[in-house]
C-alpha positions as CSV (number, residue, x, y, z in Angstrom):
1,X,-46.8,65.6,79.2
2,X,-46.8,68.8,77.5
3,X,-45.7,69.2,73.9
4,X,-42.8,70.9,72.2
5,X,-42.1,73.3,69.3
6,X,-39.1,73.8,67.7
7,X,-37.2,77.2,67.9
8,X,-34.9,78.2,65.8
9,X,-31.3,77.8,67.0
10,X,-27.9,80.3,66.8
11,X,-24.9,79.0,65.7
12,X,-21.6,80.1,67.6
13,X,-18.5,79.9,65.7
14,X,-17.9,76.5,64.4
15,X,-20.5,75.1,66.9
16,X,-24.2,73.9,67.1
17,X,-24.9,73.6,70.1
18,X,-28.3,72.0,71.6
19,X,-31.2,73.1,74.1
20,X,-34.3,71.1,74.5
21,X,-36.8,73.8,75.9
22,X,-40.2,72.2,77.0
23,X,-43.0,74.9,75.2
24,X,-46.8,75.1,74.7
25,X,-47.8,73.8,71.5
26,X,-51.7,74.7,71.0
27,X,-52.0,72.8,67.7
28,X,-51.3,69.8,69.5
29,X,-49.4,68.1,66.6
30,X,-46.7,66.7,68.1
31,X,-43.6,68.3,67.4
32,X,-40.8,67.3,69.2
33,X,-38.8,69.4,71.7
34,X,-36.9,72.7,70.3
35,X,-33.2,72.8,69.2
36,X,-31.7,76.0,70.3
37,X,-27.9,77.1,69.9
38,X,-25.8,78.1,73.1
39,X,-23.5,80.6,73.3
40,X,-20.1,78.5,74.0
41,X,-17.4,80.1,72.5
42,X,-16.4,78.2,69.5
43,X,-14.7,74.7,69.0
44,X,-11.4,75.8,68.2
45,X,-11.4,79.0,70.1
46,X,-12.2,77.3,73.2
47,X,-9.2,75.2,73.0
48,X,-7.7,78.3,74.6
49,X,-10.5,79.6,76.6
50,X,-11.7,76.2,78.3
51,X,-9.1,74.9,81.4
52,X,-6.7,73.8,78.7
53,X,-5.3,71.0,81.0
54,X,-2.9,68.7,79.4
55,X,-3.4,65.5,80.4
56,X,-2.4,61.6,79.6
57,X,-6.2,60.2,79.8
58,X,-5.2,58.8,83.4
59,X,-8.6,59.0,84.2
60,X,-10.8,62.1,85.6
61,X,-12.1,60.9,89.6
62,X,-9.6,62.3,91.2
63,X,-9.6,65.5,89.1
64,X,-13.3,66.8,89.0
65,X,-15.6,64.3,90.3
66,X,-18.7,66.5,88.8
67,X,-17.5,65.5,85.6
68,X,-17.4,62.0,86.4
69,X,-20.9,61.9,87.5
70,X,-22.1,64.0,84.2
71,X,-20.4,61.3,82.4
72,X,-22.0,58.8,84.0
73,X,-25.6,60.3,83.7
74,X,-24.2,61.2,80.0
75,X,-23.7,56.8,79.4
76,X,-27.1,56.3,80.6
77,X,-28.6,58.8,78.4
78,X,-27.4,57.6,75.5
79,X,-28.2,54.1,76.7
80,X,-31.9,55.2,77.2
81,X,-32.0,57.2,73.6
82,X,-30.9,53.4,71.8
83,X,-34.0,52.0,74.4
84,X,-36.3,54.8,73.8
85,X,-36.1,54.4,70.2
86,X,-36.8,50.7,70.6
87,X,-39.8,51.1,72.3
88,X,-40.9,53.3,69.6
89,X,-40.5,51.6,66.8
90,X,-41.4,48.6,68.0
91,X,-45.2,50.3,67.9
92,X,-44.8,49.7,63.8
93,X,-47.3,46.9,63.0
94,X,-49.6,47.5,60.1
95,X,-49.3,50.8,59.1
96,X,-52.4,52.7,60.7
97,X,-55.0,54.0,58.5
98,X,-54.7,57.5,60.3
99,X,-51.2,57.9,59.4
100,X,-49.5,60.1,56.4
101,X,-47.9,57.4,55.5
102,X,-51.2,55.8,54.7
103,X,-52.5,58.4,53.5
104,X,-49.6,58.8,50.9
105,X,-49.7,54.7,50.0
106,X,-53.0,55.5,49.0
107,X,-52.5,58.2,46.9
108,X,-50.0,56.4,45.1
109,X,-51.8,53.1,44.7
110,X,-54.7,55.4,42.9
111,X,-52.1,57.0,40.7
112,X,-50.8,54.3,39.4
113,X,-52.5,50.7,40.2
114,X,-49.2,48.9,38.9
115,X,-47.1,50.8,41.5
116,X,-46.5,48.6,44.9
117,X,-49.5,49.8,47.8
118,X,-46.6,50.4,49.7
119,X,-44.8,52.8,48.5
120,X,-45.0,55.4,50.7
121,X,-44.7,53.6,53.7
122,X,-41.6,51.7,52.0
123,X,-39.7,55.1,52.2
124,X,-40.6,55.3,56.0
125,X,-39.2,51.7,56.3
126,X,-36.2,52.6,54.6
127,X,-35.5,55.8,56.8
128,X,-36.1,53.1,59.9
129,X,-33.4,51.0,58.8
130,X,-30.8,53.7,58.7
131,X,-32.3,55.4,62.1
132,X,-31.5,52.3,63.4
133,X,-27.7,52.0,62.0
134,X,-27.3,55.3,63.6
135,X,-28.8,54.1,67.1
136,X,-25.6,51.1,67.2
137,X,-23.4,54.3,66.6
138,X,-25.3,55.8,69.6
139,X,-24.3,52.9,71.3
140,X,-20.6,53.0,69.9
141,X,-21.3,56.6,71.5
142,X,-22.2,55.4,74.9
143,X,-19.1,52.8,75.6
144,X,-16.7,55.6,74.6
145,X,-18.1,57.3,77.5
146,X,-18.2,54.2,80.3
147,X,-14.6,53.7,78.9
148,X,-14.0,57.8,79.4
149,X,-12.1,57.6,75.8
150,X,-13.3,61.1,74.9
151,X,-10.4,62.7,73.3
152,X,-10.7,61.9,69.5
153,X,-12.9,58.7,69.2
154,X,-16.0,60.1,69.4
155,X,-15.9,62.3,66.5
156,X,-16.2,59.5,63.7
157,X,-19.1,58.1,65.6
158,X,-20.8,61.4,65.8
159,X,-20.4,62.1,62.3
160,X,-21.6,58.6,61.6
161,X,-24.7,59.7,63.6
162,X,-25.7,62.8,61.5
163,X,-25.2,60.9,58.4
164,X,-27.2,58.1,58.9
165,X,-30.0,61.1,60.0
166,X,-29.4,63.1,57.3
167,X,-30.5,60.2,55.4
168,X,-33.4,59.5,56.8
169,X,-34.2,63.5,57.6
170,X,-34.3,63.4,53.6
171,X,-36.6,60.3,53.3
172,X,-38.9,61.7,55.8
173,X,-39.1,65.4,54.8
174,X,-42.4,66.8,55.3
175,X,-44.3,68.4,52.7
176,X,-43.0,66.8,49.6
177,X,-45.4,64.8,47.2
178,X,-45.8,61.0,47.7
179,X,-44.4,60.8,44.0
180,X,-41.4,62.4,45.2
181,X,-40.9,60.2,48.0
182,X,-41.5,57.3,46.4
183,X,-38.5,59.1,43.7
184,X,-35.8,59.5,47.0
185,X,-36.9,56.3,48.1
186,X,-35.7,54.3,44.9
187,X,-32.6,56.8,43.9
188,X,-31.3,56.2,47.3
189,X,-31.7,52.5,47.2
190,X,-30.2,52.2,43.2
191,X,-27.0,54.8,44.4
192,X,-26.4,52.5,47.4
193,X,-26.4,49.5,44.2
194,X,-24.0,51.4,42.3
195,X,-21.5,52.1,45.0
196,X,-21.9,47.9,45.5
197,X,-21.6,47.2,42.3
198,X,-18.3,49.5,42.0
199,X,-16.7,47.8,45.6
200,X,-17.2,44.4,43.9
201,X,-14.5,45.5,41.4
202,X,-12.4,47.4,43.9
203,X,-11.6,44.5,46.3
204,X,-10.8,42.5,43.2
205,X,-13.8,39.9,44.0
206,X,-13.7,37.2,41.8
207,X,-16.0,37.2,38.4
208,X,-19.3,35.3,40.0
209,X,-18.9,38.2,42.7
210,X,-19.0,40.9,40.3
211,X,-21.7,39.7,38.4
212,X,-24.1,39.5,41.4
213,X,-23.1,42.6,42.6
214,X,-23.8,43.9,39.0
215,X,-27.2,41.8,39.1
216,X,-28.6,43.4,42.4
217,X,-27.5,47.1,40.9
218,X,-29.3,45.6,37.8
219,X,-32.1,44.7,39.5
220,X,-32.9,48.5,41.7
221,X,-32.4,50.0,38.3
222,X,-35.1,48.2,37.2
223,X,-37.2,48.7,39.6
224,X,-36.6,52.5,39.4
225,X,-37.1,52.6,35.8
226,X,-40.8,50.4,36.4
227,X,-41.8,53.4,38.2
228,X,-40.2,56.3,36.7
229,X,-39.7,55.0,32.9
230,X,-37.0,56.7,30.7
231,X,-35.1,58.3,33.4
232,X,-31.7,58.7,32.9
233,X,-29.8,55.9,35.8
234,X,-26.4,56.4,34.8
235,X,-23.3,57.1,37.3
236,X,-20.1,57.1,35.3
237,X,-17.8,59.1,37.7
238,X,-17.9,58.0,41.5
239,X,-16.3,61.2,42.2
240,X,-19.0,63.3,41.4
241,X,-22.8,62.9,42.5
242,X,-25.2,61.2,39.9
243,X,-27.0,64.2,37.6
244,X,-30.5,62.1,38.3
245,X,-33.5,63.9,37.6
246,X,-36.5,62.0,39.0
247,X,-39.8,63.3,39.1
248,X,-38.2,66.7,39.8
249,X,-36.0,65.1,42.2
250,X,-32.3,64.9,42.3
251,X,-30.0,62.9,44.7
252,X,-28.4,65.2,46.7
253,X,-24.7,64.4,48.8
254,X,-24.2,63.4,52.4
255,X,-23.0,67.1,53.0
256,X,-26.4,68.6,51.7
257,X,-28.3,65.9,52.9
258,X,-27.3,66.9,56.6
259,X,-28.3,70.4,55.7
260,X,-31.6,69.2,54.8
261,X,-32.2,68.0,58.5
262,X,-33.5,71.6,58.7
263,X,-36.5,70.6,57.2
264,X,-37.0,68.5,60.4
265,X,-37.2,72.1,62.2
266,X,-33.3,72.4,62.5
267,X,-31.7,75.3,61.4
268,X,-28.1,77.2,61.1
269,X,-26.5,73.6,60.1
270,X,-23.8,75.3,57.6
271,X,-21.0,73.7,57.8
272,X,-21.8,70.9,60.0
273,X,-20.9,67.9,57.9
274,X,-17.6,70.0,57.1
275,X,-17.0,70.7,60.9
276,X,-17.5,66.9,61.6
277,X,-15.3,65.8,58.7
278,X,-12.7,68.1,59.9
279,X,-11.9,66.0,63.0
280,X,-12.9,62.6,62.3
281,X,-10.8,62.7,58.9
282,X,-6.9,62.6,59.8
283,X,-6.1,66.5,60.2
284,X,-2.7,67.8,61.2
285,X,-4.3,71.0,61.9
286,X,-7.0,69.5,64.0
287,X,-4.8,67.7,66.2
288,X,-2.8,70.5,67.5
289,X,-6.1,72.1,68.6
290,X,-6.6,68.8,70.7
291,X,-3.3,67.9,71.5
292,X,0.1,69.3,73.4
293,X,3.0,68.0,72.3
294,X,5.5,68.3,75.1
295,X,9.7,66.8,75.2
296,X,11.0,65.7,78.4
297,X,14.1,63.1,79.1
298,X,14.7,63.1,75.0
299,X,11.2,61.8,74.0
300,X,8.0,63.1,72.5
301,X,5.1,63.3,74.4
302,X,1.6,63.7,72.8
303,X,-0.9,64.9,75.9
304,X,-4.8,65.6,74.7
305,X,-6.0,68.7,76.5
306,X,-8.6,68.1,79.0
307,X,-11.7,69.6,77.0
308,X,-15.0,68.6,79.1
309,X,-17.3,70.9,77.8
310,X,-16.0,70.1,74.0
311,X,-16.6,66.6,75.1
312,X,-19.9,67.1,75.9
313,X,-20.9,68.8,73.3
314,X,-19.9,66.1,71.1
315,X,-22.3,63.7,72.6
316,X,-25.1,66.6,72.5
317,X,-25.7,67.3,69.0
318,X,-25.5,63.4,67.7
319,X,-28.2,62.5,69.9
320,X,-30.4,65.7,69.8
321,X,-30.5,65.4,65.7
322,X,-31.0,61.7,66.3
323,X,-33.7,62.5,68.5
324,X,-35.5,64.7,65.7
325,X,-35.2,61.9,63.4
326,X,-37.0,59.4,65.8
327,X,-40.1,62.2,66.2
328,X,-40.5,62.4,62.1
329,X,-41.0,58.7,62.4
330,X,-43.1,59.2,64.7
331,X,-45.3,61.8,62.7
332,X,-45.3,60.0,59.9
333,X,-46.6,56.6,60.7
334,X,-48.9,58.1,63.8
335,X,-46.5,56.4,66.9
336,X,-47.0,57.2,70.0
337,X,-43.8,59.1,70.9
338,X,-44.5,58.9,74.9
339,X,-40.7,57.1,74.8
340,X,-38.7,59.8,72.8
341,X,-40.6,62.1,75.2
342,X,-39.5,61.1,78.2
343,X,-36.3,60.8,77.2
344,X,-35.5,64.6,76.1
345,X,-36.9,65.1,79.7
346,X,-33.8,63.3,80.7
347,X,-31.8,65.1,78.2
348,X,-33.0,68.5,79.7
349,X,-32.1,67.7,82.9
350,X,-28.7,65.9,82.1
351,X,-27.8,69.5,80.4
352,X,-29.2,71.6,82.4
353,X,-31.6,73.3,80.0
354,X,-29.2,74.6,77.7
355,X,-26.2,73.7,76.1
């Protein structure tokens, strides 16, 4: 099966839209298949453009059976993405000695004897875990299709996608030093304690609660400090990002963490997380871009325009950046991505080459 390379994509208006191009790829390195930006006019201009039909999600046969079959093929892709990704990691036994993460556990382990020998390869771990939150979300994804709920619901799933990928995109960047992995690694996992620690005391949990939850945040600050002694682990305000500086590396939000998915060979993500946030967030403004209000007989009507290629779009760019995420496990620990192949073959088919 021949390799892919990544293009660079163009962003139209308020929309990144995907293309998985099959290319030649003499180095031979794996690379997964290229994200490229349509030219669809943009979200919130198309409400006007795109057949603007109101309707009262009475379901779509008997109005364009073309669409009904495209969502159909659309529910088994993302079926097959959650399956593919499986398959993959399901590969992961010991970590092979060819791998970077190897590689990287071994440079670590020579650094520093008292530091775990699997350091590294702990940071891949933990960028599996939340690849594999995001592949239930896929699935979330995939039963709002069968079900043909496609108005709204799909946007907090799809931003839940690229978060949980933005995550891992920032675990798994290429190119940075082990030491600095190992740093992301353990700042993620002690900011994931704090934010415990402080919902202990939230939800008013009784005083054995608190003190646990204090304990585990406790206990990853520890940990942190074993490795990186003297750095500063505080996190006073929860309304601002901790000012951590470990080994050169700081912990960046969820909004600049989904702009580092560039690094994965992604680019012209500005304003992604703010796009998705938009509509999944309650948004006057947004609903009257997706919704007609209409009077008739003294009551109020509320009809969601009939969007398809918004629709579709909204299953495209979770799953593409999803996809990325999958092959940068793949690179890193040396799996055979035959699975995450074949399905972007599916993917180019199901959209027709470009989206």
């Amino acid at each position: 099966m021949a390799r892919r390379e990544l293009a660079s994509p163009r962003a139209q208006g308020d929309v990144l839209t995907i293309s998985l191009r099959p290319r030649s790829n003499p180095s031979g390195d794996g690379r997964g298949p290229c994200l490229q930006a349509g030219t669809r006019p943009s979200l919130w201009a198309s409400a006007s453009r795109l057949r603007a039909v109101s309707w009262k999600g009475e379901g779509i046969a008997d109005r364009e059976p073309e669409l009904e079959n495209l969502l159909d093929q659309w529910a088994d892709l993302l079926a097959d993405l959650d399956q593919a990704w499986k398959e993959t990691k399901d590969q992961l036994g010991s970590v092979s000695e060819h791998s970077p993460a190897k590689r990287a556990d071994d440079a670590l382990a020579h650094a520093n004897p008292l530091w775990e020998q699997d350091e590294a390869s702990g940071a891949g771990l933990d960028a599996i875990q939340v690849i594999d939150a995001a592949s239930m979300h896929v699935k979330g994804l995939r039963s709002l299709v069968a079900d043909r709920t496609l108005e709204v619901a799909p946007w907090p799933l799809a931003r839940a996608v690229v978060e949980h990928v933005a995550h891992a995109a920032w675990l798994l960047e290429p190119g940075i030093t082990p030491k600095a992995r190992m740093a992301r690694r353990w700042m993620g996992r002690l900011a994931a304690a704090h934010r415990f620690r402080r919902l202990a005391g939230a939800r008013k949990k009784s005083k054995a609660e608190e003190k646990a939850a204090k304990r585990a945040r406790d206990a990853v600050r520890s940990e942190l400090l074993k490795r990186f002694p003297g750095t500063d682990t505080t996190w006073d305000n929860p309304a601002d990002m901790p000012l951590w500086n470990v080994a050169g590396e700081t912990y960046p939000s969820l909004s600049k963490q989904c702009l580092g998915i560039r690094k994965l060979g992604v680019t012209n993500l500005d304003g992604l997380y703010d796009l998705l946030s938009f509509v999944a967030h309650p948004n006057p403004m947004a609903l009257s871009l997706l919704v007609d209000r209409h009077e008739a007989n003294g009551r109020v009507e509320f009809r969601y325009r009939y969007q398809p290629e918004q629709w579709v779009r909204t299953l495209e760019l979770p799953s593409a950046l999803m996809y990325r995420a999958c092959q940068a496990v793949c690179s890193y620990f040396a799996l055979n991505d035959q699975y995450l192949e074949a399905w972007a073959d599916r993917f180019e088919s199901v959209s027709g080459g470009s989206a």
